[in-house]
C-alpha positions as CSV (number, residue, x, y, z in Angstrom):
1,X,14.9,30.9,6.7
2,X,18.8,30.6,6.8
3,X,19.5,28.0,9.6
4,X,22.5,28.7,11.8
5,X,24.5,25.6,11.7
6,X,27.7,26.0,13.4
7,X,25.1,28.2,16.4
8,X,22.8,25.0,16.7
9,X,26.0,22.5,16.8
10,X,27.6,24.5,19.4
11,X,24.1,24.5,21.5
12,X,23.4,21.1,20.6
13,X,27.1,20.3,22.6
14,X,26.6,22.0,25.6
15,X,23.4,20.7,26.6
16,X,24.3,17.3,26.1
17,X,26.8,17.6,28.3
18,X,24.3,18.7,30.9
19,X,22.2,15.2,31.0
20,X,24.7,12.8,29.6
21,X,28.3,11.7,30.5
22,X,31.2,11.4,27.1
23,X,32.6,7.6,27.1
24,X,36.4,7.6,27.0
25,X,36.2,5.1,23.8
26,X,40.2,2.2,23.8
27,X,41.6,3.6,20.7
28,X,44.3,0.7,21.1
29,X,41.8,-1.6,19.9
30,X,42.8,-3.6,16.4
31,X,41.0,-2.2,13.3
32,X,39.7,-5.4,12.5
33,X,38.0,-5.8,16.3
34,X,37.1,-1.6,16.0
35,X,34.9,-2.0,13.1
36,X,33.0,-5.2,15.1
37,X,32.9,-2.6,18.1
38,X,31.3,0.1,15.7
39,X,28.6,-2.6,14.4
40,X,27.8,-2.8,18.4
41,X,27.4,0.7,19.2
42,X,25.1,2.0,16.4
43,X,22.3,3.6,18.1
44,X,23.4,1.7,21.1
45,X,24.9,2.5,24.6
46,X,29.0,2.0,25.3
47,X,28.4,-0.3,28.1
48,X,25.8,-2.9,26.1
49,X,28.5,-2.6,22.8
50,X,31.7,-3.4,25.6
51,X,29.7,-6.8,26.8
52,X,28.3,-7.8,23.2
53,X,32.4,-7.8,21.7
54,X,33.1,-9.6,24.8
55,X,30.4,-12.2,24.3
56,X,31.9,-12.4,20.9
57,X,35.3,-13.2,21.8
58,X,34.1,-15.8,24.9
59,X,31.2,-17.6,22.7
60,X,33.2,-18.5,19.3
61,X,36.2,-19.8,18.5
62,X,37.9,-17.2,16.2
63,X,36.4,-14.5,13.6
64,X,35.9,-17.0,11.2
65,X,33.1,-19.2,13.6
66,X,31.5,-15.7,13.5
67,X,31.6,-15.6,9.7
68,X,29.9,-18.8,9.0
69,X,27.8,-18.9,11.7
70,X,24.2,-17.0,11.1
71,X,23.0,-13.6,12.0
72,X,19.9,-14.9,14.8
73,X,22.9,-17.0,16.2
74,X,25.1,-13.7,16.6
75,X,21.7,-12.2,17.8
76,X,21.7,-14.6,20.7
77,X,25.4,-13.9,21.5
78,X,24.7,-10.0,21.5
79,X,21.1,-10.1,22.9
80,X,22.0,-7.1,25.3
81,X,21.7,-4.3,22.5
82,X,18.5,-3.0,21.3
83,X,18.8,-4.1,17.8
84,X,21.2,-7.5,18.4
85,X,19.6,-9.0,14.9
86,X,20.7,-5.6,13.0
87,X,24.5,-5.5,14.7
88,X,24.8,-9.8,14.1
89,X,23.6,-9.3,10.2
90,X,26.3,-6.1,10.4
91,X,29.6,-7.9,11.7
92,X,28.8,-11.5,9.5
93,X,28.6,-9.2,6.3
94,X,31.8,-7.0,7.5
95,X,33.7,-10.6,7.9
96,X,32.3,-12.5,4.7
97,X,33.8,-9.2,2.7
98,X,37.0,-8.8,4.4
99,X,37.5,-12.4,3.8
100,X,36.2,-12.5,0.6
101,X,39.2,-9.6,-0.3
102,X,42.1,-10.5,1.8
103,X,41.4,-14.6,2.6
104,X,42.2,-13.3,6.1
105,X,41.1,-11.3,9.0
106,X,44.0,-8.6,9.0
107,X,43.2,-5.4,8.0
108,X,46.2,-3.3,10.3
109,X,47.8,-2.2,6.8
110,X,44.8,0.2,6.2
111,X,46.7,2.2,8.9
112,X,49.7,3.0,6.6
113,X,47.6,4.0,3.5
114,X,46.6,7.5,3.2
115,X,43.3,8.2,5.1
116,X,41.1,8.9,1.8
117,X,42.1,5.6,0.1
118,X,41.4,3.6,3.5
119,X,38.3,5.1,3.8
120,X,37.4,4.0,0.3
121,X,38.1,0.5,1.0
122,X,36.3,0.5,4.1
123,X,32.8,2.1,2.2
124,X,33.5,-0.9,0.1
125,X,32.8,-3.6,2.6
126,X,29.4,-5.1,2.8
127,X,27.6,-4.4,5.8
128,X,29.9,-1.0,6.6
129,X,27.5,1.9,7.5
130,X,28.5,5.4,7.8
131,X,28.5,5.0,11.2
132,X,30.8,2.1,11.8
133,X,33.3,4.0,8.8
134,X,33.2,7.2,10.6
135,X,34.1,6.0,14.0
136,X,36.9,3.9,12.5
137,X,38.4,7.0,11.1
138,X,38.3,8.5,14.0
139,X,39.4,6.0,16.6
140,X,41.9,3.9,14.3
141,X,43.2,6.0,11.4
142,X,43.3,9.7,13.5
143,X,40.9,11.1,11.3
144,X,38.2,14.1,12.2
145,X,34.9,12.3,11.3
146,X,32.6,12.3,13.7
147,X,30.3,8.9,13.6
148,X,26.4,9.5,13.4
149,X,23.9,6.7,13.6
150,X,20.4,6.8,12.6
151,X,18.8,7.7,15.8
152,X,21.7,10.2,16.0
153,X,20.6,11.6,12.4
154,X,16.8,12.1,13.2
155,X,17.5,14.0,16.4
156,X,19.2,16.3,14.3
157,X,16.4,16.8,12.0
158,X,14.2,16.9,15.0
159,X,16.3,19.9,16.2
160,X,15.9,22.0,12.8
161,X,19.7,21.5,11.9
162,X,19.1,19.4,8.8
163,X,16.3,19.6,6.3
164,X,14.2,16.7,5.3
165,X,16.2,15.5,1.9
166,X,19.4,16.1,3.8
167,X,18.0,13.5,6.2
168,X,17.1,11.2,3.2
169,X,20.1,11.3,1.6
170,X,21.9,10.8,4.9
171,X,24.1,13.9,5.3
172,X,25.1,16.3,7.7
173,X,26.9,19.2,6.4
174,X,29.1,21.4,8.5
175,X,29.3,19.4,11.5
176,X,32.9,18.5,11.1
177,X,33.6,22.6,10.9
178,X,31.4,23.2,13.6
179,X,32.7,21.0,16.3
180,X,37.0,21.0,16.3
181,X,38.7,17.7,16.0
182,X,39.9,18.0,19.7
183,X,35.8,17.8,20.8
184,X,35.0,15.3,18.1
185,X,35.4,11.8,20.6
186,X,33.3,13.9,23.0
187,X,31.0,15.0,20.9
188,X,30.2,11.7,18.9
189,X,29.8,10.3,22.1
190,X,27.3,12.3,23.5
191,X,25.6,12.4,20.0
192,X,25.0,8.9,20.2
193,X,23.8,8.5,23.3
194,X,20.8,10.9,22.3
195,X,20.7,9.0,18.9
196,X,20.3,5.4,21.7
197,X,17.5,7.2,23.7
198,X,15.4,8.4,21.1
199,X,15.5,5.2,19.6
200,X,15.0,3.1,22.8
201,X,11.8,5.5,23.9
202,X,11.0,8.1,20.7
203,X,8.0,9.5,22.9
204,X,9.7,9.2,26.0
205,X,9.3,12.4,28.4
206,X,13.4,12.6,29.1
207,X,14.5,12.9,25.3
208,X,11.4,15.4,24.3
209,X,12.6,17.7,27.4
210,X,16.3,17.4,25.9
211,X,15.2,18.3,22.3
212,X,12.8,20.8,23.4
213,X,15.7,22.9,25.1
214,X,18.1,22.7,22.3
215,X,14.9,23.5,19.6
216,X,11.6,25.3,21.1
217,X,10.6,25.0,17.6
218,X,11.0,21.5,17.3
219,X,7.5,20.3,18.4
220,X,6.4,19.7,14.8
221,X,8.9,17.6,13.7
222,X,8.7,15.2,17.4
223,X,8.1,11.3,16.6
224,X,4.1,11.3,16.8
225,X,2.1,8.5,18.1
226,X,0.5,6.2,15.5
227,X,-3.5,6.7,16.3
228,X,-5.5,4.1,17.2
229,X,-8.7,4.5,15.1
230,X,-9.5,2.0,12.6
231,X,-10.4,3.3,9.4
232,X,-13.2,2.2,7.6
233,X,-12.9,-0.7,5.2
234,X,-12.4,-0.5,1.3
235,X,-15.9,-1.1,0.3
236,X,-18.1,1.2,2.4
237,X,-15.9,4.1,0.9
238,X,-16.6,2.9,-2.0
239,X,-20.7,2.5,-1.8
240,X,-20.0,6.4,-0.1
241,X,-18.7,7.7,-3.8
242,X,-21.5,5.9,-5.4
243,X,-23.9,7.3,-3.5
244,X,-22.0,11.0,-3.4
245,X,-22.1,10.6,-7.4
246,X,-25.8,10.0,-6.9
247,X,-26.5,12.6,-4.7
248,X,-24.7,15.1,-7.2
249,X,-26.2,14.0,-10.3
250,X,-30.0,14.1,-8.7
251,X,-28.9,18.0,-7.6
252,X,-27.4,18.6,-11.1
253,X,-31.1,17.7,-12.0
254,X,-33.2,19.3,-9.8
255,X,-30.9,22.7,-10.6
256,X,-32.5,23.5,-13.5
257,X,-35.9,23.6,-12.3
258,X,-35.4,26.0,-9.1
259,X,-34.0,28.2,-11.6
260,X,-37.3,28.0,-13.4
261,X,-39.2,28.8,-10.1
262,X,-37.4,31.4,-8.9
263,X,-37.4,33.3,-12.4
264,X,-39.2,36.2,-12.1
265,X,-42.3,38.0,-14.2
266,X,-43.3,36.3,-17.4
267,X,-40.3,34.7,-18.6
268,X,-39.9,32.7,-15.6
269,X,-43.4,31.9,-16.0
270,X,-42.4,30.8,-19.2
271,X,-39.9,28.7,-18.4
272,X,-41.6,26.5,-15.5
273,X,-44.8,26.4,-18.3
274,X,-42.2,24.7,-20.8
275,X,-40.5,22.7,-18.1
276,X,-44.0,21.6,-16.8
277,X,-44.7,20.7,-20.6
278,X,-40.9,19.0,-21.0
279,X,-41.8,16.5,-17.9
280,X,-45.0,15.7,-18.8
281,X,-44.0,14.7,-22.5
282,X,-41.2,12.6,-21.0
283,X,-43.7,11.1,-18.2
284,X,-45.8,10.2,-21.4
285,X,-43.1,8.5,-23.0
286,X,-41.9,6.3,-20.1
287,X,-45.8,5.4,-19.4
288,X,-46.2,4.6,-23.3
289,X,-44.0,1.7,-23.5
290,X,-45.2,-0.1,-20.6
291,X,-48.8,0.4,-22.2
292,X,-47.5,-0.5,-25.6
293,X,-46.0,-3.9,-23.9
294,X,-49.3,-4.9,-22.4
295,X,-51.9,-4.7,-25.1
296,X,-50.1,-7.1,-27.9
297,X,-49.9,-9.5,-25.4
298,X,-53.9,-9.8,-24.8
299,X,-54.1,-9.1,-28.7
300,X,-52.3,-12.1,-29.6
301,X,-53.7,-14.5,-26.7
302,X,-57.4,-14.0,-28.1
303,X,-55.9,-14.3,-31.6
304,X,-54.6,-17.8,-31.3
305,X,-57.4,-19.0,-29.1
306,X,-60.1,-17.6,-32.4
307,X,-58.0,-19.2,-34.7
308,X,-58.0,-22.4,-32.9
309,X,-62.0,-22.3,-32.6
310,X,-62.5,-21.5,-36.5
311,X,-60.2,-24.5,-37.2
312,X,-62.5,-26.8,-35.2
313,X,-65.4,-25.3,-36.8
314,X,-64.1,-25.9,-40.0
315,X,-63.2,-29.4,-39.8
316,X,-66.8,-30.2,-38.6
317,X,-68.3,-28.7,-41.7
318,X,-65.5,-30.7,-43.8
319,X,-66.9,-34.2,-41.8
320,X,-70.5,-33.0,-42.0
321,X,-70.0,-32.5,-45.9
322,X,-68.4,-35.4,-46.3
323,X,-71.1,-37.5,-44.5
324,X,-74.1,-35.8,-46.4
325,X,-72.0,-36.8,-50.5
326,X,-71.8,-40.4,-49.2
327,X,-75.5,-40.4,-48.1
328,X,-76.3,-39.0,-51.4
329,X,-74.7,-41.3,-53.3
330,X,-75.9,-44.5,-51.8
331,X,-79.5,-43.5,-52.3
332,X,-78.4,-43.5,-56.1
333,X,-77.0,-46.7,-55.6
334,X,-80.7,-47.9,-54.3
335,X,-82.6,-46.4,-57.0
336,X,-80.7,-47.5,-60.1
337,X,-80.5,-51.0,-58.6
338,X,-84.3,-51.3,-57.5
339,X,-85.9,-50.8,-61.2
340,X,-83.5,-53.7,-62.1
341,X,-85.3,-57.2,-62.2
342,X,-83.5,-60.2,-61.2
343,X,-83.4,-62.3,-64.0
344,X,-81.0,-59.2,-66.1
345,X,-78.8,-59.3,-63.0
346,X,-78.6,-62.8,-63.8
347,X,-77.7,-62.5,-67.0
348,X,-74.5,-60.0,-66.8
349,X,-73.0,-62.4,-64.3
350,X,-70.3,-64.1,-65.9
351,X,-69.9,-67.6,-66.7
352,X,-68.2,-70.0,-64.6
């Protein structure tokens, strides 16, 4: 669906100006002091950016004690915005560039260049947004760009008028057409002020009412709550696969055999005869090698203790054996010495 830009701009202006008021903005301001004011009044409202460029100016010395000094310092100094951190990191980098460039904090010769090369060297400065260039254009250098800040760029997206990857890439085509140069302070200021409520209350009441009315469609893309349910840890999802893998694998199984069941006349009858047949073969062989395990065991146990009681038996005959030859041979011994007189035993002794 073709979205009608210039339509939803136009829309967008006139009920803004029903619940919000347009902020003359002091175009006489110095460039160098209407970039600080822009680092302010990002997604934040006129009267909070007036008293944080004030606390500035009363709580250092010059723009260089803001330079050195560090951006939770500047956060003290400007703790009346929403996002004082984000504006004080903003203004130190937009000083420590300018410096860096022109070893001094005068920039009024930008206003004598030609509008595309000043911009350039603005987009160059660290800490520049396209919010803080825009609305320098526009207040300092009499340009038509009209600033949007972040919360400025998601109520547009909110609202239908840019897409998603628009959003992303930060653009918003056809607004500059849309709304003529002579509306564009009006508009940018009424722009922001939604872009400073959505971002001060995103689920607020007041700013859904306000979206709602330029966009009935725009209830989809609304800032949703985060929800509050805790989701379940790492390993318990985990164990659930596991247990899901399980549960599939034991129905892959089991598939085969309701099949067999509900097959009908013979060869179904068949089939659960030969599945029957199947799982009692394979019941077989997971019964046989626990079987198989136990019998070697016993076999080997009576082996050992056999073996050990022939050994014994063995080395008794051996000793008995042995006993009955040395019994045997001293009754030889007796015999042949008993016929012997004394007198020839005598006579074999030799002499002394």
């Amino acid at each position: 669906m073709a979205v009608n830009r210039s339509g939803l701009y136009t829309k967008i202006h006139k009920v803004l100006k029903k619940h919000y008021k347009p902020v003359a903005p002091n175009t006489q301001l110095p460039l160098m002091q209407q970039l600080l004011y822009a680092c302010c009044l990002e997604n934040a409202p006129a009267a909070a950016a007036d008293k944080a460029l004030a606390a500035l100016e009363s709580d250092y010395y010059d723009w260089n004690e803001v330079r050195v000094s560090t951006a939770t310092e500047l956060s003290e100094s400007m703790h009346m915005l929403p996002d004082p951190l984000g504006a004080g990191n903003r203004t130190r980098q937009i000083l420590q560039s300018i410096f860096e460039t022109n070893y001094s904090f005068d920039i009024e010769q930008l206003k004598k260049e030609n509008i595309g090369a000043a911009v350039k060297k603005l987009q160059k400065l660290k800490g520049a947004t396209r919010f803080t260039v825009a609305y320098v254009t526009q207040m300092t250098l009499s340009g038509h760009s009209i600033p949007v800040g972040s919360g400025a760029l998601e109520s547009l997206y909110i609202v239908g008028v840019i897409s998603e990857k628009e959003k992303n890439k930060y653009l918003v085509p056809g607004i500059e057409r849309a709304i003529p140069k002579n509306r564009g302070i009006e508009f940018g200021s009424l722009l922001n002020q939604l872009g400073a409520e959505l971002k001060r209350a995103p689920h607020g009441a007041g700013i859904k009412k306000i979206l709602l009315e330029i966009s009935p469609d725009a209830k989809e893309r609304l800032p949703k709550r985060k929800s509050s349910k805790v989701e379940p840890p790492k390993e318990t999802a985990t164990v659930k696969k596991k247990a899901g893998g399980k549960e599939a694998k034991a129905a892959k199984d089991t598939k085969p055999a309701a099949k067999a069941k509900t097959g009908t006349g013979t060869k179904g009858v068949k089939k659960s005869k030969v599945s029957a047949t199947k799982k009692s073969t394979t019941a077989k062989k997971k019964a046989a090698p626990a079987n198989a395990k136990k019998k070697p065991v016993k076999k080997k146990v009576v082996a050992k203790k056999s073996t050990k009681t022939a050994s014994k038996k063995i080395t008794k005959k051996k000793i008995a054996k042995k006993k009955a030859v040395k019994k045997v041979a001293k009754k030889r011994v007796k015999k042949k010495t008993a016929g012997k007189s004394v007198a020839s035993r005598i006579g074999k002794r030799k002499p002394r």
